[in-house]
N, CA, C and O atoms as a GROMACS GRO file, in nm:
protein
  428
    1UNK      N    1   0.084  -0.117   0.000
    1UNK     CA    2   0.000   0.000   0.000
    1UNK      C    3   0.089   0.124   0.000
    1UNK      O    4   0.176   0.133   0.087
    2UNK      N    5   0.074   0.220  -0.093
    2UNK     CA    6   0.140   0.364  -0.128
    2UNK      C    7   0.127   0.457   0.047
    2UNK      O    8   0.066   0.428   0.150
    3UNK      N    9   0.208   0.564   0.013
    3UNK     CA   10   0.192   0.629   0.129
    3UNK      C   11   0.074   0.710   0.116
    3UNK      O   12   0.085   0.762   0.006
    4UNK      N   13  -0.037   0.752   0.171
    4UNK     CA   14  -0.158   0.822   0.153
    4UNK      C   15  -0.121   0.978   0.286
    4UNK      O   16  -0.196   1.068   0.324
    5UNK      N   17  -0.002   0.954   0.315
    5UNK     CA   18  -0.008   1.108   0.350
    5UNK      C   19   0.000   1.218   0.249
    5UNK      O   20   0.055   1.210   0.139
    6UNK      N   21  -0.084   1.358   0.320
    6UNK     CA   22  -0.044   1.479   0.228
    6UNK      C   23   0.133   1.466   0.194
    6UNK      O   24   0.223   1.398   0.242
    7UNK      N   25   0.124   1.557   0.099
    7UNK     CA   26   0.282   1.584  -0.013
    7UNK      C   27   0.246   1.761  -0.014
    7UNK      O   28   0.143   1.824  -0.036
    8UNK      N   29   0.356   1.792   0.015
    8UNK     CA   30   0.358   1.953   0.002
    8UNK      C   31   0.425   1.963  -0.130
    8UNK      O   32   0.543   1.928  -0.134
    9UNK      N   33   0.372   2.002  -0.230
    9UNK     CA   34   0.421   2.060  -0.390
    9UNK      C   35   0.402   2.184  -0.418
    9UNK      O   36   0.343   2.271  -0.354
   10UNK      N   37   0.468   2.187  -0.536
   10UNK     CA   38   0.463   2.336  -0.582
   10UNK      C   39   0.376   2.296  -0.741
   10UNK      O   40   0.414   2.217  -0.828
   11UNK      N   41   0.242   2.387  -0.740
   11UNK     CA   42   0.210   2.359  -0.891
   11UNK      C   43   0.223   2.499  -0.942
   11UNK      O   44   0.193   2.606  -0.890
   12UNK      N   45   0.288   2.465  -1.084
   12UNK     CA   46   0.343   2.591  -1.152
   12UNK      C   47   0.213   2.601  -1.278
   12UNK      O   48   0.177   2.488  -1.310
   13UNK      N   49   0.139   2.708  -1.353
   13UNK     CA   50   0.023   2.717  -1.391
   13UNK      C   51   0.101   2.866  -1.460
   13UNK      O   52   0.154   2.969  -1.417
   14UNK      N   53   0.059   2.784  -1.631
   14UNK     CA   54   0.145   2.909  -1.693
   14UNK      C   55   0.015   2.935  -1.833
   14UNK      O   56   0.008   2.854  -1.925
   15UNK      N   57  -0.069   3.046  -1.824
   15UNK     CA   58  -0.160   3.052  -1.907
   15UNK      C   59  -0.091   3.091  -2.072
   15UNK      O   60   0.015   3.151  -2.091
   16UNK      N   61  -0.190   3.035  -2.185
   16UNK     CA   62  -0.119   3.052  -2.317
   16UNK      C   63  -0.095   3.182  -2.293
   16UNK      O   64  -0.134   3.253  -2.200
   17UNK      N   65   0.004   3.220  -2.434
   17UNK     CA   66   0.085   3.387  -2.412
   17UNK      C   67  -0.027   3.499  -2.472
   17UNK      O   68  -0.010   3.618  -2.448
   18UNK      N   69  -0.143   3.450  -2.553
   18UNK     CA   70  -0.222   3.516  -2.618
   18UNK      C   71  -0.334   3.534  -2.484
   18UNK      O   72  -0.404   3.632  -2.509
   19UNK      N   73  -0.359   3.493  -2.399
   19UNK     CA   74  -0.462   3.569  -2.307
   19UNK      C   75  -0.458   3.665  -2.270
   19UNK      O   76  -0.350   3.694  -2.218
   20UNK      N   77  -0.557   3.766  -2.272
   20UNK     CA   78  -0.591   3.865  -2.238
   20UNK      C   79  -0.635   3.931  -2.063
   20UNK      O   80  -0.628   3.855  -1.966
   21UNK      N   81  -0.669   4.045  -2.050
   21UNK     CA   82  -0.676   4.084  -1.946
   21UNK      C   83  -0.784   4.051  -1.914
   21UNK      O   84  -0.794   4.040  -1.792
   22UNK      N   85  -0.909   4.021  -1.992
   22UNK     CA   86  -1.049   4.016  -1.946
   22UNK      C   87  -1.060   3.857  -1.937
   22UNK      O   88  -1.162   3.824  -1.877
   23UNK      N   89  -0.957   3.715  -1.994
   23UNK     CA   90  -0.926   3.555  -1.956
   23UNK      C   91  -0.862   3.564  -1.859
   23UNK      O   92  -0.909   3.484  -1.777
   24UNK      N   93  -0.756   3.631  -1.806
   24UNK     CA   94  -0.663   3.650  -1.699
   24UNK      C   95  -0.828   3.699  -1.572
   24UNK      O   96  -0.874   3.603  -1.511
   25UNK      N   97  -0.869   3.784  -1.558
   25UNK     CA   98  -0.982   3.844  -1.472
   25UNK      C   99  -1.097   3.699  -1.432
   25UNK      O  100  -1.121   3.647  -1.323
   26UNK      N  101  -1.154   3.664  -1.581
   26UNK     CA  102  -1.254   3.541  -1.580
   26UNK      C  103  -1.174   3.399  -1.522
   26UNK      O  104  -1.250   3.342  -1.444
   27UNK      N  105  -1.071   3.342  -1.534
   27UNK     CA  106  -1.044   3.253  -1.540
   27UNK      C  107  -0.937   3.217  -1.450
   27UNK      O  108  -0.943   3.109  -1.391
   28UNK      N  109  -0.850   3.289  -1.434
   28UNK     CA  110  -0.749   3.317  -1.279
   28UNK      C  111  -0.842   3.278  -1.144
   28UNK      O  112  -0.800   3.202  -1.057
   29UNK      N  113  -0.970   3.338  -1.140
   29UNK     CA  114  -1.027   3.319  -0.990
   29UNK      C  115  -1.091   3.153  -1.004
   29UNK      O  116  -1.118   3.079  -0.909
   30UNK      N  117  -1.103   3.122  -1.153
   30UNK     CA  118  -1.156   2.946  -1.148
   30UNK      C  119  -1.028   2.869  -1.116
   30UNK      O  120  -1.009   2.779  -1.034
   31UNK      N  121  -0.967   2.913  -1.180
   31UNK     CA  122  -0.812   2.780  -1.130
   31UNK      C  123  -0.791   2.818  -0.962
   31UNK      O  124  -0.780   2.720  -0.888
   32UNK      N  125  -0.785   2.929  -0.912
   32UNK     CA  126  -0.771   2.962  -0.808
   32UNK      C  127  -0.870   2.886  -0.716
   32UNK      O  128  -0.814   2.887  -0.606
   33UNK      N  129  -0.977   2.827  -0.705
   33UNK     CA  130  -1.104   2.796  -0.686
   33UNK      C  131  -1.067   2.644  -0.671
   33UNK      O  132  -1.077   2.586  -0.563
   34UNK      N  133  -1.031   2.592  -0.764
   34UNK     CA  134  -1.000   2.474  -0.831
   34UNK      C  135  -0.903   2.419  -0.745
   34UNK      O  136  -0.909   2.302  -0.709
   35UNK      N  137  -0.777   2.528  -0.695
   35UNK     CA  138  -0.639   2.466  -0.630
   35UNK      C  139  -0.726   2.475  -0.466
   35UNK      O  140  -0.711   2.378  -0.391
   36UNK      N  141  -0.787   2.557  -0.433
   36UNK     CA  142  -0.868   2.582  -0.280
   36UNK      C  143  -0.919   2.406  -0.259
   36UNK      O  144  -0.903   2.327  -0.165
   37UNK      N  145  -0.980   2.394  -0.386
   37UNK     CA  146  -1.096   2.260  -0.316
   37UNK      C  147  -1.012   2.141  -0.339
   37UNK      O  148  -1.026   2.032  -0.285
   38UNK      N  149  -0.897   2.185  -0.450
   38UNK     CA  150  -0.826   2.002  -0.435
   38UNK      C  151  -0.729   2.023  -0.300
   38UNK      O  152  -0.679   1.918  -0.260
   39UNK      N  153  -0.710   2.094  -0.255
   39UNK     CA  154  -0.603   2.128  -0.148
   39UNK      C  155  -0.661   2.120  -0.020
   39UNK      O  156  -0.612   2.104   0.092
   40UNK      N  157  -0.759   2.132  -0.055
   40UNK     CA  158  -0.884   2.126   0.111
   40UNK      C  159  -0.797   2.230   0.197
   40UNK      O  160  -0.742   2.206   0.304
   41UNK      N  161  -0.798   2.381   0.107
   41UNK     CA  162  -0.771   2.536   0.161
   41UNK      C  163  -0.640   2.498   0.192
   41UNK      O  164  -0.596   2.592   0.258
   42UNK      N  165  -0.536   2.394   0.180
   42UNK     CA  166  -0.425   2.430   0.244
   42UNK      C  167  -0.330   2.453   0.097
   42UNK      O  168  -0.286   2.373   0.015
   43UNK      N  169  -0.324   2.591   0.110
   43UNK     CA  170  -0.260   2.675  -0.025
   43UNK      C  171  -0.197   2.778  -0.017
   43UNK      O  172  -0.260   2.851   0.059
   44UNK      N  173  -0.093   2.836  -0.058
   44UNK     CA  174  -0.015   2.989  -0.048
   44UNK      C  175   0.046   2.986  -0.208
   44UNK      O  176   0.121   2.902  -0.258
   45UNK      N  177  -0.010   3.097  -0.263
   45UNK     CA  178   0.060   3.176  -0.329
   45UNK      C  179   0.184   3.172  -0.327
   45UNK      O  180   0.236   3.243  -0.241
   46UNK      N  181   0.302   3.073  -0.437
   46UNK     CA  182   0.438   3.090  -0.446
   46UNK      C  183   0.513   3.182  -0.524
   46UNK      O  184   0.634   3.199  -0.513
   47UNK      N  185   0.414   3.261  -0.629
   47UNK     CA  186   0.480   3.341  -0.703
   47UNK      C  187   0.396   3.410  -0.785
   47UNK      O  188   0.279   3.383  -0.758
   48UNK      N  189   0.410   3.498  -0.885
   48UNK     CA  190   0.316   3.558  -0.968
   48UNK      C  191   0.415   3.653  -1.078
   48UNK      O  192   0.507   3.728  -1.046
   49UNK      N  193   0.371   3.626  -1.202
   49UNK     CA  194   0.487   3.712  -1.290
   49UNK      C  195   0.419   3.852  -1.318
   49UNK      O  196   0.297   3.856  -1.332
   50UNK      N  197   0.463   3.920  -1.322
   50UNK     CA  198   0.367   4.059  -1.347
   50UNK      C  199   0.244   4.035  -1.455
   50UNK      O  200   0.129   4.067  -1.426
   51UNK      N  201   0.273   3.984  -1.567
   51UNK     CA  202   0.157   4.007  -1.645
   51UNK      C  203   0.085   3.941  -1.603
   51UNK      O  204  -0.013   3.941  -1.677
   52UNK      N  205   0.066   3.857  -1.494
   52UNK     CA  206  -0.013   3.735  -1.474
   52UNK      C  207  -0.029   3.609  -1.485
   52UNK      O  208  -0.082   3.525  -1.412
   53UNK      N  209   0.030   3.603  -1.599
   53UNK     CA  210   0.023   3.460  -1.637
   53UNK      C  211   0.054   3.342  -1.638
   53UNK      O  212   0.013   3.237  -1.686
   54UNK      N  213   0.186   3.399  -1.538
   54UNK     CA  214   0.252   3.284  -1.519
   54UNK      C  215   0.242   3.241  -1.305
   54UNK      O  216   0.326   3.301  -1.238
   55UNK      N  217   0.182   3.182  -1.258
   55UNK     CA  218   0.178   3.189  -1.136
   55UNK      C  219   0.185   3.051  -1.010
   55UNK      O  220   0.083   2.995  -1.050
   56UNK      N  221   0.211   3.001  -0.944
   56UNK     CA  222   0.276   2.904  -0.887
   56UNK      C  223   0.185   2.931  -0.767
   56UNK      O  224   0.141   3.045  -0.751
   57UNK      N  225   0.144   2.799  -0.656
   57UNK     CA  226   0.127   2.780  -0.496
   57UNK      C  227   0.150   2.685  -0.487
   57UNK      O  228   0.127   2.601  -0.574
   58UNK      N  229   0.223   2.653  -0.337
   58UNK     CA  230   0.286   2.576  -0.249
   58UNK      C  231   0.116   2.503  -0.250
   58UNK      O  232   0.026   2.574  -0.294
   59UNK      N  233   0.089   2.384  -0.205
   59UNK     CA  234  -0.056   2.306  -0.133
   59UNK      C  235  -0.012   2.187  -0.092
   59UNK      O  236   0.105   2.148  -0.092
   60UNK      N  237  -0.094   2.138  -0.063
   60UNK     CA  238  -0.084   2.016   0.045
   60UNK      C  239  -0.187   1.886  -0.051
   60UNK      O  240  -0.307   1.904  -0.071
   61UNK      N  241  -0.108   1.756  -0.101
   61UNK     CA  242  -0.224   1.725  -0.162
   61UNK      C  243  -0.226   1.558  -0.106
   61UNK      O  244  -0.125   1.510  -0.054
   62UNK      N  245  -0.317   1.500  -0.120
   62UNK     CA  246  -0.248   1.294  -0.040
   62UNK      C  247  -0.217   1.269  -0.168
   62UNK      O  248  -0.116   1.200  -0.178
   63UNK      N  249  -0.279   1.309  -0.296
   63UNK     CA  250  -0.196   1.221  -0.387
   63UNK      C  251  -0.210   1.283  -0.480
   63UNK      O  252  -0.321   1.299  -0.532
   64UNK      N  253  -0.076   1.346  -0.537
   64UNK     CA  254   0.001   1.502  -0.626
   64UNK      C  255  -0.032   1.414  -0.762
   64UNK      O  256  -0.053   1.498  -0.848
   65UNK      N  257  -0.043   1.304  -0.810
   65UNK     CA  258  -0.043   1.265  -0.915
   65UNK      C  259  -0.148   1.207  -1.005
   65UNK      O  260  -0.149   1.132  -1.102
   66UNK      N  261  -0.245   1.279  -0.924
   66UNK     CA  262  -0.388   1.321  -0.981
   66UNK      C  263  -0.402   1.460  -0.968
   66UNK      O  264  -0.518   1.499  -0.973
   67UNK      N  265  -0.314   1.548  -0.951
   67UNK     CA  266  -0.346   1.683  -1.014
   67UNK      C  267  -0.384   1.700  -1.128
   67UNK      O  268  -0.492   1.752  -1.155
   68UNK      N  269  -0.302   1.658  -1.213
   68UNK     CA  270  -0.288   1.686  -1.336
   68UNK      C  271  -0.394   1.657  -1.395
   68UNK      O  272  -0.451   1.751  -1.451
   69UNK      N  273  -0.437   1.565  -1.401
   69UNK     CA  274  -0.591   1.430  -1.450
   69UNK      C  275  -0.722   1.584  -1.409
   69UNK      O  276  -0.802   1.644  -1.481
   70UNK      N  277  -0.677   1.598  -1.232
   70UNK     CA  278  -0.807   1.674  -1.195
   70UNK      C  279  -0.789   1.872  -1.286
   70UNK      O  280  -0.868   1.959  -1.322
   71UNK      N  281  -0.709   1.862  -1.286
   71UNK     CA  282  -0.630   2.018  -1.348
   71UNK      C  283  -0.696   2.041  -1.536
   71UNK      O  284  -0.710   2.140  -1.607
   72UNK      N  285  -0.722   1.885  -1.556
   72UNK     CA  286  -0.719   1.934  -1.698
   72UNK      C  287  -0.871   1.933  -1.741
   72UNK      O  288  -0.917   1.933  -1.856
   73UNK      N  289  -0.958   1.933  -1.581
   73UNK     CA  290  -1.138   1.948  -1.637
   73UNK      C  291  -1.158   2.026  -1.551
   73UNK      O  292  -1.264   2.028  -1.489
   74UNK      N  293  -1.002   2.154  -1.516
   74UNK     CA  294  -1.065   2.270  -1.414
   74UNK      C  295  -1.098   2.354  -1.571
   74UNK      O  296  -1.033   2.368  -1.674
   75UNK      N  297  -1.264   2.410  -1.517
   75UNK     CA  298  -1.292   2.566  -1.561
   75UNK      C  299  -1.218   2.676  -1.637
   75UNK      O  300  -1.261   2.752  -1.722
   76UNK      N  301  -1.150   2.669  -1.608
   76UNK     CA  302  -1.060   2.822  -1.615
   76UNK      C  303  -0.934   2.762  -1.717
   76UNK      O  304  -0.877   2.854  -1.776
   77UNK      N  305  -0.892   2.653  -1.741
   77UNK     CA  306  -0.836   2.620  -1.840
   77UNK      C  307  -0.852   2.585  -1.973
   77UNK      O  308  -0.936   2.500  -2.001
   78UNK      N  309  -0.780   2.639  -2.064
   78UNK     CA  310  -0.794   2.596  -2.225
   78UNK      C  311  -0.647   2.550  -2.264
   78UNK      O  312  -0.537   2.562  -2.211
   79UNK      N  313  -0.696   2.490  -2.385
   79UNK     CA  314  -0.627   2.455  -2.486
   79UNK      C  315  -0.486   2.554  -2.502
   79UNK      O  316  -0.490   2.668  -2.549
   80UNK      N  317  -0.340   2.474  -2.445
   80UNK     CA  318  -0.256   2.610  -2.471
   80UNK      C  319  -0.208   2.613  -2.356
   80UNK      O  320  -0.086   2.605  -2.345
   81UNK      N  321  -0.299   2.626  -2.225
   81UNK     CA  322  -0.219   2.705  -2.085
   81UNK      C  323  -0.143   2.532  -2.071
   81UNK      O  324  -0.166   2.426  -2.128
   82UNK      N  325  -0.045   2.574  -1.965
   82UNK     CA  326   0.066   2.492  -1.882
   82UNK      C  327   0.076   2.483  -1.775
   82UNK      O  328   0.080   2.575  -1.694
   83UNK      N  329   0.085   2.289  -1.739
   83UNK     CA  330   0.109   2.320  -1.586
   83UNK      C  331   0.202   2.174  -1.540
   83UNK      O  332   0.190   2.067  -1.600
   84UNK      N  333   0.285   2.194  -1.435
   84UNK     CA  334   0.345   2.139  -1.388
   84UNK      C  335   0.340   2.118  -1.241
   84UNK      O  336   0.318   2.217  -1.171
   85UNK      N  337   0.356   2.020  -1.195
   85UNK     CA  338   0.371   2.028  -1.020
   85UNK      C  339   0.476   1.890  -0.969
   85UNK      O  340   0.482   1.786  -1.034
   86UNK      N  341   0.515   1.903  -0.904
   86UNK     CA  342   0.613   1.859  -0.842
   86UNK      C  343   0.641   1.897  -0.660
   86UNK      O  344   0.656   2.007  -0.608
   87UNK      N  345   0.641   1.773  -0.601
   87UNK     CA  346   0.664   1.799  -0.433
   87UNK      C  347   0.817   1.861  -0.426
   87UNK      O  348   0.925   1.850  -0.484
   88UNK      N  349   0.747   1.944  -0.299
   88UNK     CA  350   0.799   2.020  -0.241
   88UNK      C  351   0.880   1.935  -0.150
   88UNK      O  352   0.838   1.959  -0.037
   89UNK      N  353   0.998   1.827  -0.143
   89UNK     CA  354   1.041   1.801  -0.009
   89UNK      C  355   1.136   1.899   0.076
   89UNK      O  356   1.174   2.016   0.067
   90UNK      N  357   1.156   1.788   0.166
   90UNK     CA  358   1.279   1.837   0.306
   90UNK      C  359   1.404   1.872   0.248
   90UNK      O  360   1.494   1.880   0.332
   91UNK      N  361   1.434   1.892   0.145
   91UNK     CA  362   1.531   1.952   0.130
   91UNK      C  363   1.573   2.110   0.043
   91UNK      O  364   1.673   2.144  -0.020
   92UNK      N  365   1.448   2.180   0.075
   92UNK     CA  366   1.454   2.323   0.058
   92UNK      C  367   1.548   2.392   0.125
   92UNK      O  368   1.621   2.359   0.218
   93UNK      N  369   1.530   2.542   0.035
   93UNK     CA  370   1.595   2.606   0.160
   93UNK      C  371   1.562   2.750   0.020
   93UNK      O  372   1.552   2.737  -0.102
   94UNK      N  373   1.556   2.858   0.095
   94UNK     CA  374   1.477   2.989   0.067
   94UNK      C  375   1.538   3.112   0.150
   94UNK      O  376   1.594   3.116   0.260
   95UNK      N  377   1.511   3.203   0.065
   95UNK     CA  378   1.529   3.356   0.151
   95UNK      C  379   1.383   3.458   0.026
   95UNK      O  380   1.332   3.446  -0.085
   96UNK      N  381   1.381   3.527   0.119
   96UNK     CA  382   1.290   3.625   0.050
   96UNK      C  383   1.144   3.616   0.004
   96UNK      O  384   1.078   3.700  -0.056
   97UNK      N  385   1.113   3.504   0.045
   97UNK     CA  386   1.002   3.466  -0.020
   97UNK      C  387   0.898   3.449   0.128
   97UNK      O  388   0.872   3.342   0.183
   98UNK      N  389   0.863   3.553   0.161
   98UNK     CA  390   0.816   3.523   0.330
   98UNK      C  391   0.677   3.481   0.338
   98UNK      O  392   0.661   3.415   0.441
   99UNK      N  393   0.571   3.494   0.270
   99UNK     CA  394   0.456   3.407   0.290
   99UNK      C  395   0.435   3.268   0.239
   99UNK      O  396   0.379   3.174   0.295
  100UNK      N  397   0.495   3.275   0.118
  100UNK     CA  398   0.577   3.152   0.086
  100UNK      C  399   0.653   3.066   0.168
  100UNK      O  400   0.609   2.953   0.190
  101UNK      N  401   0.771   3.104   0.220
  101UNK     CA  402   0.823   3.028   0.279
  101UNK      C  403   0.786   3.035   0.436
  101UNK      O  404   0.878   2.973   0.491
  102UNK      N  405   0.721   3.068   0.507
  102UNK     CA  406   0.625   3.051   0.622
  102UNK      C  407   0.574   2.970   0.657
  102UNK      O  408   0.586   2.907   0.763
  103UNK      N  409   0.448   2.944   0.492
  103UNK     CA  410   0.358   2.839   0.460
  103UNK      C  411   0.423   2.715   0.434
  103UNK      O  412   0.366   2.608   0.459
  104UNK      N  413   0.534   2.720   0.386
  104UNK     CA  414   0.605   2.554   0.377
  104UNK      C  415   0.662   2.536   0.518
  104UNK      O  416   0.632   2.428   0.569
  105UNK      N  417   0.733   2.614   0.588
  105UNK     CA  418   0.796   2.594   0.730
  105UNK      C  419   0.692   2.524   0.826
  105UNK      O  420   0.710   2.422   0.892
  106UNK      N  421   0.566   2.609   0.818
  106UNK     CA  422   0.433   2.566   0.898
  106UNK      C  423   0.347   2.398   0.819
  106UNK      O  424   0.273   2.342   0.900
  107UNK      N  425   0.353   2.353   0.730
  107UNK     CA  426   0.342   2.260   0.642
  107UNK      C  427   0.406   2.175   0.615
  107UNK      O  428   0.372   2.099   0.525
   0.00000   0.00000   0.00000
């Protein structure tokens, strides 16, 4: 039997380069929505590129390798955007990144 504890990862969520400000507005708060309920709220914001589109959170998941499966009948995604995730283990280490790295210290 697999390990069924949570996995702290990082999923990285990179929308196609042609979206706009009014797909970025509509569709940002569905993926956002999307990472809340597979995470059961345990989520922080790891990054955000200015235009938006490119944006990352730390979450807590029992099994990271049905993200992807559940990621690709979230809402807010089309044809085009990108995503990757990968656990977060014990062997980090960070400066500067303080709600970020808080949320993994506490996690």
């Amino acid at each position: 039997m697999g390990d069924t504890a949570a996995k702290r990862c990082l999923s990285i969520i990179k929308l196609r380069a042609d979206s706009n400000l009014q797909r970025i507005q509509t569709d940002i708060p569905k993926i956002v929505a999307f990472i809340r309920r597979f995470s059961k709220d345990q989520h922080e914001l790891a990054f955000r590129s200015n235009d938006g589109l490119l944006f990352g959170f730390f979450l807590k998941v029992a099994i990271p390798q049905f993200l992807q499966a559940e990621f690709e009948k979230c809402e807010g995604i089309v044809t085009g955007d990108s995503f990757l995730v990968f656990e977060a283990g014990p062997l980090l280490a960070g400066i500067g990144f303080s709600r970020a790295w808080t949320w993994l210290e506490r996690h």
